[in-house]
MARVEXMAR-469341 format. One line per 2 residues: number of its first residue (from 1); for each residue x, y, z of N, C-alpha, C, O. Coordinates in steps of 0.001 Angstrom, whole numbers, plus 500000, padded with zeros to 6 digits. Layout:
BEGIN
NUM	X,Y,Z,X,Y,Z,X,Y,Z,X,Y,Z; ...
This chain:
BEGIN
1	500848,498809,500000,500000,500000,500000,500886,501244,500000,501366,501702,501037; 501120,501883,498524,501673,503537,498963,501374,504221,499943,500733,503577,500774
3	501619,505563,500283,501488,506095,500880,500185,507097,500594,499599,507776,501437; 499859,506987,498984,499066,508159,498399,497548,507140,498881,496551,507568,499463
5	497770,505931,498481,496679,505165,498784,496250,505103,500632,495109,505389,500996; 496997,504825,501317,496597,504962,502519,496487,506420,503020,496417,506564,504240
7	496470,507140,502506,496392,508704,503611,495059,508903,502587,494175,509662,502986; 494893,508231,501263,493340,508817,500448,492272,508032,501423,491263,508519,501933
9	492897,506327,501580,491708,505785,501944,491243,506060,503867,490136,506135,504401; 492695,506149,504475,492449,506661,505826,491353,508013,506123,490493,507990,507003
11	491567,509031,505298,490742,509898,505290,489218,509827,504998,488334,510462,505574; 489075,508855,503906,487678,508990,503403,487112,507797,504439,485887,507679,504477
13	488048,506758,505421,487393,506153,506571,486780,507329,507622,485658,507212,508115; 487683,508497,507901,487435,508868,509101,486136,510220,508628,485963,511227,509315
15	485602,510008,507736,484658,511079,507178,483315,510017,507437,482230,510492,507104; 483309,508956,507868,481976,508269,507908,482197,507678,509402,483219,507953,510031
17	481563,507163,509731,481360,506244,511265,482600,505784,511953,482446,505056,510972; 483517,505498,512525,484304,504305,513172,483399,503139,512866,482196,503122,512601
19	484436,502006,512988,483593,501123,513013,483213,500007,514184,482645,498925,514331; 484085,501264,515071,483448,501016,516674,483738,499460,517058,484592,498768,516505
21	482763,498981,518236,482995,497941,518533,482652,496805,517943,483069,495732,518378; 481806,496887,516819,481423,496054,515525,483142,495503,515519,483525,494461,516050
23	483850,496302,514921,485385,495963,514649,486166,495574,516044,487287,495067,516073; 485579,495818,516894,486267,495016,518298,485854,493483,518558,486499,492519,518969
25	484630,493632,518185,484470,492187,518229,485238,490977,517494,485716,489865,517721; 485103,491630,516782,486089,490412,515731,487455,490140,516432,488098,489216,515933
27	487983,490740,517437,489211,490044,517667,489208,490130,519610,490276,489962,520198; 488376,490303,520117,487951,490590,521368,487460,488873,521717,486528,488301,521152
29	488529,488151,522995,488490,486933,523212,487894,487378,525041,488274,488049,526000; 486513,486287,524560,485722,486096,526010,484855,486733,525671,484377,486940,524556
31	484534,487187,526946,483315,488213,526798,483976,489274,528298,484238,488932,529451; 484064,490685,527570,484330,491634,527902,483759,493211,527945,483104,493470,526936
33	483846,494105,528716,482678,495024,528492,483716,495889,527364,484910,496163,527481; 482312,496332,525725,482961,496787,524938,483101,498408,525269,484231,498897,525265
35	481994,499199,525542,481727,500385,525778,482012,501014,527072,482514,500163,527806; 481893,502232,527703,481931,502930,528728,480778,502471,529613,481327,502068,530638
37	479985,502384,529689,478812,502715,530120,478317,500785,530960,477605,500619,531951; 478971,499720,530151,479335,498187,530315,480337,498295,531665,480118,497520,532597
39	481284,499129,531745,482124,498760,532508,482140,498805,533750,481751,499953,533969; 482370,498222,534942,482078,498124,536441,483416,498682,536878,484512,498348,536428
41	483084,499901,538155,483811,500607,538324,484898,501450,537702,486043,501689,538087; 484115,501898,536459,484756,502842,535525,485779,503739,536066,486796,504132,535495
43	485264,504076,537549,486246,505450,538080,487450,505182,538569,488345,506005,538764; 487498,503512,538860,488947,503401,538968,489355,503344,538018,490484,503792,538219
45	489282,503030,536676,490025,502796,535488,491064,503824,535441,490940,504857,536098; 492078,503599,534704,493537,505103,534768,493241,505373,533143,493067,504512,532280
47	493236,506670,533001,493800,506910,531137,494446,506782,531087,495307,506619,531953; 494503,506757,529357,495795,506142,528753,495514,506324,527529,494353,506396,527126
49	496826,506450,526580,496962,506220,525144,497331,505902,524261,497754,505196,525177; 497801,505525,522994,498388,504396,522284,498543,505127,521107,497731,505942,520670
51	499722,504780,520555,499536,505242,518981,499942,504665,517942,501105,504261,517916; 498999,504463,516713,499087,503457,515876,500380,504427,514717,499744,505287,514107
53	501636,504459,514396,503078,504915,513765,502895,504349,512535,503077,503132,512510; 502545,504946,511369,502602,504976,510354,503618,505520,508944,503944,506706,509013
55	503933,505034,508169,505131,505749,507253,505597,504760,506296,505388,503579,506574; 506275,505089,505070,506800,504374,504355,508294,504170,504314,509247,504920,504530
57	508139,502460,503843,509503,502599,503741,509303,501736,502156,508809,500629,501938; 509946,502816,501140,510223,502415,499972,508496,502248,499306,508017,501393,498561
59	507850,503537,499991,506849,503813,499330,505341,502744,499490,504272,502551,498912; 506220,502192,500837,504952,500778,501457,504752,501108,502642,505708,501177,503414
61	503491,501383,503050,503146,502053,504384,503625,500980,505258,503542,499777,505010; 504049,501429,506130,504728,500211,507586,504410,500794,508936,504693,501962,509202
63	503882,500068,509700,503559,500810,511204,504563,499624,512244,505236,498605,512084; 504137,500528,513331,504988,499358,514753,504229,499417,515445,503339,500243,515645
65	504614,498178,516072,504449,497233,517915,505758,497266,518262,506765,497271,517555; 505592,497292,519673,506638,496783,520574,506616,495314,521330,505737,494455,521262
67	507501,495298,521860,507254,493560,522639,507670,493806,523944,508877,493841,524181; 506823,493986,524856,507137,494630,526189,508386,493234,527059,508341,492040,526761
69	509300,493802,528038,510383,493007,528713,509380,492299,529534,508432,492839,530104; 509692,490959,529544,509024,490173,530495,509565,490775,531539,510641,491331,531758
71	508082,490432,532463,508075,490730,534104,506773,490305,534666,505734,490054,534056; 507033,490265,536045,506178,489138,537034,504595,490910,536366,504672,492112,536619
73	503627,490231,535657,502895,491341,535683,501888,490854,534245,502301,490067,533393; 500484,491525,534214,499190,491206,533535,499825,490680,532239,499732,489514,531855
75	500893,492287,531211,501416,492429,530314,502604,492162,529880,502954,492601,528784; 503496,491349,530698,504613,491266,530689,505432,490247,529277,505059,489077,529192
77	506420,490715,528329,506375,489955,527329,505382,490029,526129,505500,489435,525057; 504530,490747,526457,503191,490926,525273,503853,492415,523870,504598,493369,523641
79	502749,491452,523368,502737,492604,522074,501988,494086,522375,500921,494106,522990; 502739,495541,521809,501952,496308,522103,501836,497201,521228,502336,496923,520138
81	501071,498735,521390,501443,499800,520311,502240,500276,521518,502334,499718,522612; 502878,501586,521050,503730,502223,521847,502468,503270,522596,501409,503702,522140
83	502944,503385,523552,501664,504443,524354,502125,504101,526318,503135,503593,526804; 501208,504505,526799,501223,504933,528200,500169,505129,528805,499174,505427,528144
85	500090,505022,530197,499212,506067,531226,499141,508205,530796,500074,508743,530200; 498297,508739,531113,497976,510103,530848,499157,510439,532011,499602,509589,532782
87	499448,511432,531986,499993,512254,533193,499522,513184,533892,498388,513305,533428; 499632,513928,534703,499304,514648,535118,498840,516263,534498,497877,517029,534472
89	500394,516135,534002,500992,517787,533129,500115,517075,531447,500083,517746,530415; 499669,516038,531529,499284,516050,529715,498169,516707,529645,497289,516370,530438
91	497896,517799,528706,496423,518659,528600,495837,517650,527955,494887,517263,528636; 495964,516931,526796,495289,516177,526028,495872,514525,525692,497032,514175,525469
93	494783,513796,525739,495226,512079,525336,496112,512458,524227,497322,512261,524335; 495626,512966,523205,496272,513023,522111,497634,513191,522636,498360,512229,522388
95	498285,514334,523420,499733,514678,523598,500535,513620,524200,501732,513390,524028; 499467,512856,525122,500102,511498,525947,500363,510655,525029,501517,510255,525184
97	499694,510020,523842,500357,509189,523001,501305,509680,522457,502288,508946,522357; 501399,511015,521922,502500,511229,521416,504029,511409,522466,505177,511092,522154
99	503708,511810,523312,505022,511758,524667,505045,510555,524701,506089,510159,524184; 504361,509673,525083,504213,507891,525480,505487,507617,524311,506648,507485,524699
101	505206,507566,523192,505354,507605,521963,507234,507398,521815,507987,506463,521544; 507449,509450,522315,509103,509514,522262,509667,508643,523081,510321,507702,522631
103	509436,508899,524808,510024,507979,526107,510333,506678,525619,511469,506224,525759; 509172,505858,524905,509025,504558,524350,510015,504037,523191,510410,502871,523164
105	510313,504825,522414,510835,504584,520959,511970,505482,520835,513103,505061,520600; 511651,506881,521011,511955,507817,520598,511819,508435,519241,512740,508972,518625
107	510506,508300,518810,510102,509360,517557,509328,510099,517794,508304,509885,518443; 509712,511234,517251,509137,512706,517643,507578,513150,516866,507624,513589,515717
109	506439,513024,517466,505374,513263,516798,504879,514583,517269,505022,515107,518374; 504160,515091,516015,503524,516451,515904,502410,516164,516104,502230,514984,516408
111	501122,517117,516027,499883,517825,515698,500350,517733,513925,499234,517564,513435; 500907,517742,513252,501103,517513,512050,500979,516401,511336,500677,516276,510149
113	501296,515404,512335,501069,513851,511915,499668,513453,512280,499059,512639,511587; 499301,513836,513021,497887,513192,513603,496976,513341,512459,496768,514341,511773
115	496483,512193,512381,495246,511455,511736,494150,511308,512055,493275,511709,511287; 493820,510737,513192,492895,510545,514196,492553,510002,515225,493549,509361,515561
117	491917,509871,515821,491917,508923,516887,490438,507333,516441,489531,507253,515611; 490863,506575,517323,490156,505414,517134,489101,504982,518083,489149,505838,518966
119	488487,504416,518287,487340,503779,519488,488440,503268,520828,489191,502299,520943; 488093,504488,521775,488156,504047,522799,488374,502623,523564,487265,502342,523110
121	488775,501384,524341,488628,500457,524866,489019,500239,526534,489742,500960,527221; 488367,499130,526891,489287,499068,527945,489614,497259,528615,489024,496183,528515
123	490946,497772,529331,491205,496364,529563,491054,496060,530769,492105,496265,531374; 489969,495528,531648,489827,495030,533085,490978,494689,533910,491550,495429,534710
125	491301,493244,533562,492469,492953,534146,493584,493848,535124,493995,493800,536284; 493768,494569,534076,494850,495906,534879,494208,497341,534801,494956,498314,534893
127	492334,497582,534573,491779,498513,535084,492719,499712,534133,493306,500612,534734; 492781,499605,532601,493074,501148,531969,492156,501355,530879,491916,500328,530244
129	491479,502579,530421,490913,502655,528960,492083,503535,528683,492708,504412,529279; 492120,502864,527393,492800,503242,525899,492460,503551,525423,491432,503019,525005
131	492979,505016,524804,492214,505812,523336,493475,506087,522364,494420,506874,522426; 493038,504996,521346,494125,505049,520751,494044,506330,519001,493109,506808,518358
133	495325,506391,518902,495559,507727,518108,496370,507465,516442,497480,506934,516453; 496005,507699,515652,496562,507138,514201,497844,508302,514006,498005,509384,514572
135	498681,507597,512954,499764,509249,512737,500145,508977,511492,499614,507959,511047; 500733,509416,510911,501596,509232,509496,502907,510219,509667,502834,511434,509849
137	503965,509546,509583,505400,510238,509555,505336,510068,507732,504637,509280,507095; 506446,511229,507131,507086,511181,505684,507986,510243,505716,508264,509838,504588
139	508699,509607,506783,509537,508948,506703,509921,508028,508380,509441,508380,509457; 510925,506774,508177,510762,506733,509456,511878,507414,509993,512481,508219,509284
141	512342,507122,511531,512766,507723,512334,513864,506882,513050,513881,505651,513023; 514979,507827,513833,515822,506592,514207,515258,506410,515742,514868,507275,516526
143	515362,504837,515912,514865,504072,517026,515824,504308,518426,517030,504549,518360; 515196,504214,519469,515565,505209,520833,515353,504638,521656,515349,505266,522714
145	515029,503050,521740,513969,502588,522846,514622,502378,523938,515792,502221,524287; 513007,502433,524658,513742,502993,526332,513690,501467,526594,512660,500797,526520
147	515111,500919,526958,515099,499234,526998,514513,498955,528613,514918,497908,529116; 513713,499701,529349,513194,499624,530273,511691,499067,529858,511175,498068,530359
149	511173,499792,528983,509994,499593,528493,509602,498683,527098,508540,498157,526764; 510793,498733,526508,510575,498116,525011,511768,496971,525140,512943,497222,525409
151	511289,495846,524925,512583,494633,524356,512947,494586,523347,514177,494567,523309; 512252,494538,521974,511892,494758,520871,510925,495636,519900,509749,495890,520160
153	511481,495967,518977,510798,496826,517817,510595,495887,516979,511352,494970,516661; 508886,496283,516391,508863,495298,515478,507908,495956,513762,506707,496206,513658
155	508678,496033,512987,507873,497130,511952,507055,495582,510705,507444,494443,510444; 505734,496475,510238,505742,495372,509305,504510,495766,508311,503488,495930,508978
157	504335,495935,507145,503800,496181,506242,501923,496336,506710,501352,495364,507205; 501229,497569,506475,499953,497807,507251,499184,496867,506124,498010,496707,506460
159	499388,496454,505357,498655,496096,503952,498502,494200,504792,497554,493419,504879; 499576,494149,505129,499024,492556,506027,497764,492317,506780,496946,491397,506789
161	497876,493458,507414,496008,493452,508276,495137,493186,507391,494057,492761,507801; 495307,493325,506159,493709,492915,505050,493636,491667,504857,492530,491197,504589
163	494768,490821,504940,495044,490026,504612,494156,488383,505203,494902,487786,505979; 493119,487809,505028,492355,486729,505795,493274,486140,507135,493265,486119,508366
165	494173,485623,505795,495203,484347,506728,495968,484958,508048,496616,484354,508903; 495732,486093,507950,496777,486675,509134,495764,486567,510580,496220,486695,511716
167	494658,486368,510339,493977,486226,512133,494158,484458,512084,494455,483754,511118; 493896,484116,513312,494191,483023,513763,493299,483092,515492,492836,484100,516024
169	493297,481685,516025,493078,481261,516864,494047,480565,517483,494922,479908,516918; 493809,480785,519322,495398,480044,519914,494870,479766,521176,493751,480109,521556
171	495718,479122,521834,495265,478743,523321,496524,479791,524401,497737,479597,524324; 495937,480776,525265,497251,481850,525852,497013,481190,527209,496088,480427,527488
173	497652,481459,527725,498030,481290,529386,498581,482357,530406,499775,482500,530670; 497677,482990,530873,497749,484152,531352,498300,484000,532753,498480,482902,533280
175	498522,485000,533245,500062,485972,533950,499423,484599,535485,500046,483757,536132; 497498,485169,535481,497334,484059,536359,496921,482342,536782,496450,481761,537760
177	497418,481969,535394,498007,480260,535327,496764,479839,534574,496632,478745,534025; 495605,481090,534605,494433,480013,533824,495135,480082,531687,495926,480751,531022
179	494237,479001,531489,494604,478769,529922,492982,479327,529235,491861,478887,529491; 493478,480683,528094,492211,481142,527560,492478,480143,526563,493606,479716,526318
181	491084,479662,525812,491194,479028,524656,490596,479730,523946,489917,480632,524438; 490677,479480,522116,490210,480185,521217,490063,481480,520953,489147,482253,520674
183	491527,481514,521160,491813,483631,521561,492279,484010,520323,493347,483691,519800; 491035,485007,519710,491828,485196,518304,493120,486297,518373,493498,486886,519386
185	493684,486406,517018,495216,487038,517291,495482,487443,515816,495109,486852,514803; 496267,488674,515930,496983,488913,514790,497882,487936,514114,498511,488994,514141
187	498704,486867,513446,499776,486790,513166,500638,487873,512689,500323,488417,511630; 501734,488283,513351,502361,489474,512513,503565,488543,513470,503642,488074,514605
189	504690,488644,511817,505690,488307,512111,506327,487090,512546,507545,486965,512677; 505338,486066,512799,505207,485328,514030,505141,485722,515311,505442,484848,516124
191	504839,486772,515740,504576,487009,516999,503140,486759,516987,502508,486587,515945; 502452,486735,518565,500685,486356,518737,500095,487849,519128,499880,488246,520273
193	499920,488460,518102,499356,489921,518994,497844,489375,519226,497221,488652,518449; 497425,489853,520393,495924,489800,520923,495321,490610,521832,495774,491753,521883
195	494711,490426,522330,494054,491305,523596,494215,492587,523033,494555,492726,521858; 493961,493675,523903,494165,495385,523618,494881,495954,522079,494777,496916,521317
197	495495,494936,522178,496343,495706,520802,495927,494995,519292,496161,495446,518170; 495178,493634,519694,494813,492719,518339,493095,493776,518486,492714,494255,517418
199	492582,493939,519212,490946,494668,519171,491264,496284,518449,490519,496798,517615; 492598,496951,519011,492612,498106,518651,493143,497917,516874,492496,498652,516127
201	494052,497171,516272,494290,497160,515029,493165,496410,514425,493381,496124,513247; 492095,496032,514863,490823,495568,514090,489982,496083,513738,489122,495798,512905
203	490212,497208,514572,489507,498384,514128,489841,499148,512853,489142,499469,511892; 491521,499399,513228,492767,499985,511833,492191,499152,510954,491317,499635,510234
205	492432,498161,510850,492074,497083,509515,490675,497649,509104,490660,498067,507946; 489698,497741,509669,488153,498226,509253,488508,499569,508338,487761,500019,507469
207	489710,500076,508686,489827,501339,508045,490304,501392,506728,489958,501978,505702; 491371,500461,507110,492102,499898,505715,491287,499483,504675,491692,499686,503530
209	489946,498802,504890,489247,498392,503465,488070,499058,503074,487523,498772,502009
C-alpha cells in the first residue's frame, strides 16, 4: 500500500462512522465490556493512550508494535502499540500518546502527523481505557527505545492486516496460570498479537478496506 493510497483511503474512513465495537468484536476473546457505560467501576480505570506509527519505507506504508520486557505482571512479554498512562501535566490524550510515543521509541510526533483517533477500549484485568491515536510520519525515524519499556521493535507492512490468513486462533496462558482458549490474534511476524492491541488494530484494519 503507497502512501498516496493509505492517507486517500484513511481519510475517506474517518469522514463516515468508526467502526466502533462492531470491529472490536472480531478480535475481542471472552466476553468483555465493549463500551463505557458496560464497565464496572469505571472510576477506577487510569487513562491512557496508544499510537498506531505509520510511514513508508520504499513507498509501502509500515507501522509498529513493541514487545514489552518480560516481568512478574498482567502484560509482561506481550505485544503492544507504543503508548502509556495520561499524566498529570498532559492537557490532552492526544499529547500522551504522542510523549508515550518519544520515552518509548523515541520518535518525535507532531499535531502535524495526527490522523485521528480510534474507538476508545478498555482492559479490566489491569483497570486502563485506551484511546488510541493514528499518525503518518514522511519517513521513518531513528529508534531510541527505552530498553526499560521496550525489548523489541517490530515494523511490518499495514497492507498485512487485510490480509484473511493473518487472524488466527490460539490457546494463551495468562500471567494468572488460567489457559484462555480460542483467543483470536493477529499473526504478525510470528509474533501472537491479541488482547488490547489485536481489538485496537481491528479496528485499523476496518479502516484499511
Amino acid at each position: 500500500m503507497t502512501s498516496e493510497e493509505f492517507l486517500t483511503q484513511i481519510r475517506t474512513s474517518f469522514n463516515h462512522p468508526l467502526p466502533g465495537i462492531e470491529a472490536h468484536k472480531l478480535l475481542t476473546p471472552g466476553k468483555r465490556p465493549l463500551i463505557r457505560e458496560e464497565v464496572p467501576d469505571i472510576e477506577e480505570y487510569r487513562a491512557s493512550a496508544v499510537a498506531i506509527v505509520c510511514y513508508p519505507v520504499d513507498n509501502n506504508v509500515h507501522s509498529i508494535l513493541i514487545q514489552r520486557p518480560d516481568y512478574n505482571g498482567n502484560h509482561g512479554g506481550q505485544i503492544s502499540l507504543p503508548g502509556g498512562k495520561a499524566e498529570p501535566d498532559d492537557l490532552t490524550m492526544e499529547y500522551t500518546a504522542r510523549r508515550e510515543t518519544e520515552e518509548e521509541i523515541g520518535w518525535k510526533l507532531s499535531e502535524e502527523h495526527y490522523l485521528g483517533q480510534l474507538t476508545e477500549l478498555f482492559i479490566p484485568v489491569s483497570k486502563f481505557s485506551v484511546q488510541p491515536f493514528l499518525y503518518f510520519c514522511e519517513g521513518p525515524q531513528p529508534f531510541l527505545p527505552d530498553a526499560r519499556e521496550v525489548a523489541k521493535i517490530i515494523q511490518f507492512p499495514v497492507a498485512d492486516l487485510r490480509r484473511k490468513s493473518i487472524v488466527k486462533t490460539t490457546t494463551i496462558r495468562v500471567s494468572s496460570g488460567m489457559n484462555l482458549k480460542d483467543v483470536p490474534y493477529f499473526d504478525i511476524d510470528n509474533h501472537v498479537v491479541w488482547g488490547a492491541t489485536a481489538i485496537i488494530l481491528s479496528e485499523f484494519r476496518e479502516l484499511l478496506s
